[in-house]
N, C-alpha and C positions, 0 to 999 in steps of 0.2 A: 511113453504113456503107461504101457505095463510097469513101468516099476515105480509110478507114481500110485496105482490103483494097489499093490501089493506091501510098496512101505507101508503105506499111510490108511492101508486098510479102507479104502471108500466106499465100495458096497456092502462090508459089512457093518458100517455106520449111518447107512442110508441116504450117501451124497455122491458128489461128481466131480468132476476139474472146473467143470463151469461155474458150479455153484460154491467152490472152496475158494476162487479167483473173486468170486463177486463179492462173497462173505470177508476178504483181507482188505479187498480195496476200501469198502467200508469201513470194516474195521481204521483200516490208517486214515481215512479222513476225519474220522471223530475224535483222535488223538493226536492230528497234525501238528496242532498249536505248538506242540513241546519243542519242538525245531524253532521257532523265534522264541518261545516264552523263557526258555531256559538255557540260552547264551543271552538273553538278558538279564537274567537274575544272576548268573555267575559270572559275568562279567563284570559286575559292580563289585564281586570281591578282587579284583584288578587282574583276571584271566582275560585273555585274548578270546574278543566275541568270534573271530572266524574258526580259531582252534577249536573252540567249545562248539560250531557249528557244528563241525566234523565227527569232534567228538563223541555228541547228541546222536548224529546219524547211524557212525558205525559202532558206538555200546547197542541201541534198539536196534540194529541188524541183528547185532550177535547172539543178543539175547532171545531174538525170537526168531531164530534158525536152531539154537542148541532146542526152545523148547518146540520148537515144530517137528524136526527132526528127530531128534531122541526121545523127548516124553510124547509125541504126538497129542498135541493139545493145542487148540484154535484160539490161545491166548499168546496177546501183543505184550512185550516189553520196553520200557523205554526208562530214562531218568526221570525217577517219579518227584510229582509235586510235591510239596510240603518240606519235602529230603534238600529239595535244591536252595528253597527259602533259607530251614534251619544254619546249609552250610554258609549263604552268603552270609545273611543277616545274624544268625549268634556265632557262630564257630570263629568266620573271619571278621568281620565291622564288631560283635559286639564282645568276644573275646580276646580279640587281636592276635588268634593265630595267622599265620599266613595261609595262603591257597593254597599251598602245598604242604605242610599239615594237613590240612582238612584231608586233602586228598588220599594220605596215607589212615587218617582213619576213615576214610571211605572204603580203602583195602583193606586193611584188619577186621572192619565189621561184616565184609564180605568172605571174608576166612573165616569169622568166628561161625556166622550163618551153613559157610558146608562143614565145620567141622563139627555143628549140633548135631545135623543130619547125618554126619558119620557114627556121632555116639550116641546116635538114636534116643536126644533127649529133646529134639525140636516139639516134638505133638505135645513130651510132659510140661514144659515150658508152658505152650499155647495153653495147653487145660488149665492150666494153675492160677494164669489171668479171668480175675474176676469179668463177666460181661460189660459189667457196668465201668471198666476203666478202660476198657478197648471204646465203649462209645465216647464216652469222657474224651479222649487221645482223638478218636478219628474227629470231632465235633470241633477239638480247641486244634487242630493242624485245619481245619478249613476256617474260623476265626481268624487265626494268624497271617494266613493267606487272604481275609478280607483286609485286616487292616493293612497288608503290603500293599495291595492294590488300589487301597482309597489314599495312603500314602504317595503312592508310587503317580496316582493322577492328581495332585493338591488339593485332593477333597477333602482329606483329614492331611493338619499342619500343626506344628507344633505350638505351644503358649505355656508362658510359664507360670502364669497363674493354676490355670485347669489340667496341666499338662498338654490335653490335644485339644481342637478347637475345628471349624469349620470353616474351610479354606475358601478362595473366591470361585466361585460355581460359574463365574463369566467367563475365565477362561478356556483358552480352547483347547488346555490338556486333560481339561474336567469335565468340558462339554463333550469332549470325542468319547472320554470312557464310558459316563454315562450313556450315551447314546450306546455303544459296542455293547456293555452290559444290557441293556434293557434291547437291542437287535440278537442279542444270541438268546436271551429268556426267551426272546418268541419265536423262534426258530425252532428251538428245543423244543416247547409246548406242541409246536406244527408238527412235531416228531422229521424234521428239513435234513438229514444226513449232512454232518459236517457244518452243523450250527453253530461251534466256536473257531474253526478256520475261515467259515464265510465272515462271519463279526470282526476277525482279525483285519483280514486280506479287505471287507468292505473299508472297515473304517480308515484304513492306512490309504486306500485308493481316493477316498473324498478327502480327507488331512493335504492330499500329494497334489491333488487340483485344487485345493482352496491357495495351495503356496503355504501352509502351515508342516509341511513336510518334505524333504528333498528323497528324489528318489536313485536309486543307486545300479539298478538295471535289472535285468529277472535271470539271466544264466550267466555260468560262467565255467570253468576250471574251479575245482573244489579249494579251498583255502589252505595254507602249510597247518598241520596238524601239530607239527614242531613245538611250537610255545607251550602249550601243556603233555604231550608226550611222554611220559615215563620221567614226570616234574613230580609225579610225590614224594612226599618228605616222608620215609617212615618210622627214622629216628626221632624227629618234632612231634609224629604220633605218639611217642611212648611217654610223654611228659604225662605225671598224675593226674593232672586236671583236666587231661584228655578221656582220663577212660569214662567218665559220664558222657563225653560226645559218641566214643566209640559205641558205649552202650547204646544213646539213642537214634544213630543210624541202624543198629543193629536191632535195637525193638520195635521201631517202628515199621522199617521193611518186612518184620518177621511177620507180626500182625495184619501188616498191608497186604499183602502175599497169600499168606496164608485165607487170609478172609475174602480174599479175589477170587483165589483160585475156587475156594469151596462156591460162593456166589455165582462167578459163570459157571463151574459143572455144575450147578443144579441146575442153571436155566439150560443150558445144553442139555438137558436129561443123559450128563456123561458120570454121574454115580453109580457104583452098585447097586445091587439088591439091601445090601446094609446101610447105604447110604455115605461109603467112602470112595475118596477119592483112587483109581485105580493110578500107581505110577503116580504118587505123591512124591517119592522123594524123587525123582528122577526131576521133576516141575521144580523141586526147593532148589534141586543143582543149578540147575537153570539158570534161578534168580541170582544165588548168591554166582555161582560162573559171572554171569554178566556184570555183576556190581565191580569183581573184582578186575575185570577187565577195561570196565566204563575209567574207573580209577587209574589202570596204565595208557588208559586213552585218553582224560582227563579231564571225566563230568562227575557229577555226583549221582548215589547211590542209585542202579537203574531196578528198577519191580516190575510185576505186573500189574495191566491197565483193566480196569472196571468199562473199561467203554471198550472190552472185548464182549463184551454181549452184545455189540452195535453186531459184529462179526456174528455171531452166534443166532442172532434173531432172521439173519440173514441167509441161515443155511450150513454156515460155519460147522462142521463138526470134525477136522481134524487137523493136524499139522500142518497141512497142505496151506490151511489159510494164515498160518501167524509166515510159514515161509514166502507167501504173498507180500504181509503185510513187513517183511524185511529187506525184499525187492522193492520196494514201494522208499522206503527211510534210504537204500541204496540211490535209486536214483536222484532222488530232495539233497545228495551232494550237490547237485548241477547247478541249485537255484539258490546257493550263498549270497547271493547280489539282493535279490527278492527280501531275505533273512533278516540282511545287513538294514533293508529299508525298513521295515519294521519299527514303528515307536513305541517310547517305552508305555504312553498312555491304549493303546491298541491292544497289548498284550495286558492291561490293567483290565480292563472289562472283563478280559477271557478267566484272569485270575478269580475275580467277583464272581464272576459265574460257576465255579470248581469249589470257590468256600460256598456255595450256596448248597451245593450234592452233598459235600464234606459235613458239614453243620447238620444235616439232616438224621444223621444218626441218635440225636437229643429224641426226636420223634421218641424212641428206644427204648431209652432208659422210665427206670422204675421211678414216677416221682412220689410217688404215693408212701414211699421209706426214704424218709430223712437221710438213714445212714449210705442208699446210696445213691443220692440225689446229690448229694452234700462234696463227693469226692467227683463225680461228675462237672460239677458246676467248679470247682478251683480247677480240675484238669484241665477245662474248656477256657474258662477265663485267663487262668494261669498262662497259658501261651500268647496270645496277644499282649498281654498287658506288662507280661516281663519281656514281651518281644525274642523268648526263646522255647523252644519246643521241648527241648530236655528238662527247662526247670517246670514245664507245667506237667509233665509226665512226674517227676520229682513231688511236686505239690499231691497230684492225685494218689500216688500210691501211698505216702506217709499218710494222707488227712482219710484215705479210705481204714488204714491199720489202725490208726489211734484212736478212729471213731467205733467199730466194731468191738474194740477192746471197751470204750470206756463204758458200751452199752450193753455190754455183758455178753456180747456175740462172736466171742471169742472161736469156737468151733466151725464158724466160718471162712477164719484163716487157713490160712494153709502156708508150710514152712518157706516154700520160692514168695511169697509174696513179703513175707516178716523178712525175709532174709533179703529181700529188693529193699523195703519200706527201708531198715535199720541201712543200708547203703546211703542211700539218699541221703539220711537222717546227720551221716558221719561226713557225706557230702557238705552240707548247709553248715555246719560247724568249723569242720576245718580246711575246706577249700575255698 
């Protein structure tokens, strides 16, 4: 116990063991979902859903033991949203690399991430992004994530007149989501701790008594880990048309990340007097550590989780609680059977309800100037409607350059953004 009150510094952060235990538990039940939601989304690029169980588990152990323990910081990690979509749905179905490609640029983008922070150019990076295309980015990754989820329940269905159409709402893969989605909004609203696990775990348990669901048992012996284990490809990585993927696991993390961390330390009152983060890069190794790791263990890109304030409002103030919330994803090995029982419409509500948080950053943005309302709005649309994350990120930083140029607002620029825009620009040309 003394060397828990001495690592992690607890009285002079104003907390206890009791109240860092309560703040993880929390914490991991507002972020449970990601244990079904994402061996189902990577499984559909033809990974082994039990591997990917595993996998799920032990990257968020990792990563939030490296940042409890070494950065001491009461932030969860796990394989973040929107990162797991892009990899199934563009990288592998809509690019036609394999899963293991992706996987090796899931590693290089996690090298490239601590090797910013080694050359001390991650914060110039961050600065140089205009505000208005990180909301643009965070808005069009929760869009995308809507349309997976109305997809994924036959709510939206394809037609070749309009493109997409409105699927039959009789059914019980449409009826269950909706119901989960509109059970977890009001959960949430009730402020119910662990409103998108209960919405999961309800809806699959009324699915499994109606006979609309088979169920597969609640523990067991963890699953072989084997099938994607040290399966990435990092020579399939190095193909040219990959480095806009590697790019966009590596922007989006960076910004996810980055914008997490700053958000729970402020609600933590864990800033400075200046208002920085103390032991920033220590928290960046962190992230990129565990991405690279998640990749030898065989999930995509792991970050940090926004619903470590569930943790933080709770008492949460140091290490102590993300090492809770990593004992917490250790044990959720035991309950693969539970995982396995999971449908895929059960986890489509929980998605609905994440692009609902994600989309909210529009709130944000400036609409009152065209020029950047304008780069906003193709960032945000741009992802669903090409169904890829890196071309709506592509979209927004060219229509954000060319529009500030044509309006004479050139002094707005800044050279990392010209220098992104004209990439992209060489992208859409000759790739």
């Amino acid at each position: 116990m003394n060397f828990l009150h001495s690592h992690f510094r607890l009285a002079e952060h104003g907390t206890d063991i009791k109240t860092e235990i309560i703040a993880g538990v929390t914490t991991f039940l507002t972020m449970a979902y990601i244990i079904f939601v994402n061996p189902s989304i990577l499984s559909e690029a033809g990974m082994d859903y039990g591997a990917v169980f595993v996998a799920t588990c032990l990257a968020a152990a990792m990563g939030c033991l490296i940042m409890g323990i070494w950065a001491n910081y009461p932030i969860a990690q796990a394989p973040g949203m929107g990162l797991n979509a892009f990899f199934t749905y563009t990288v592998v179905l809509g690019m036609g690399y394999t899963w293991e490609a992706a996987l090796g640029a899931v590693f290089f983008s996690g090298l490239c991430f601590f090797l910013l922070g080694v050359l001390r150019v991650r914060e110039w990076i961050i600065n140089s992004i205009p505000l208005t295309l990180r909301l643009g980015i965070a808005a069009g990754i929760g869009l995308f994530l809507a349309m997976i989820a109305l997809k994924n329940a036959g709510i939206v269905v394809a037609n070749p007149a309009t493109f997409v159409a409105l699927g039959d709402l009789t059914e019980p893969a449409a009826v269950y989501a909706l119901v989960g989605f509109f059970v977890i909004t009001a959960l949430s609203y009730l402020r119910v701790t662990g409103a998108v696990l209960i919405g999961i775990l309800g809806v699959t348990l009324v699915a499994t008594l109606l006979g609309h669901n088979a169920y597969g048992g609640l523990v067991s012996m963890p699953p072989s880990i084997a099938p994607t284990f040290m399966q990435m490809d990092l020579a399939g990585a190095f193909d040219v048309a990959m480095i806009s993927v590697v790019f966009a696991f590596l922007f989006v993390d960076l910004f996810d990340t980055s914008g997490t961390l700053v958000g729970v330390a402020h609600r933590g009152k864990l800033l400075d007097e200046d208002g920085r983060l103390p032991r920033l890069g220590r928290a960046m190794v962190a992230d990129s550590g565990a991405s690279m790791a998640g990749a030898v263990l065989g999930t995509s890109t792991t970050t940090s989780y926004i619903e470590s304030t569930a943790g933080i409002a709770s008492g949460g103030r140091t290490g102590l609680t993300a090492v809770v919330v990593a004992g917490m994803f250790l044990i959720s090995l035991f309950f693969a059977p539970l995982a396995g029982s999971i449908p895929a419409y059960a986890t489509a509500g929980a998605l609905l309800y994440v692009a609902v948080l994600m989309a909210g950053s529009l709130a944000y943005a400036n609409w009152e100037d065209p020029t950047d309302a304008a780069p906003v709005l193709l960032a945000a649309v741009g992802m669903p409607l090409t169904y890829s994350i890196a071309e709506g990120i592509a979209l927004g930083f060219v229509s954000y350059v060319a529009i500030k140029l044509l309006s004479g607002r050139f002094r707005e620029l800044n050279p990392a953004i010209v220098i992104l825009a004209l990439l992209f620009v060489g992208k859409f040309v000759y790739l």
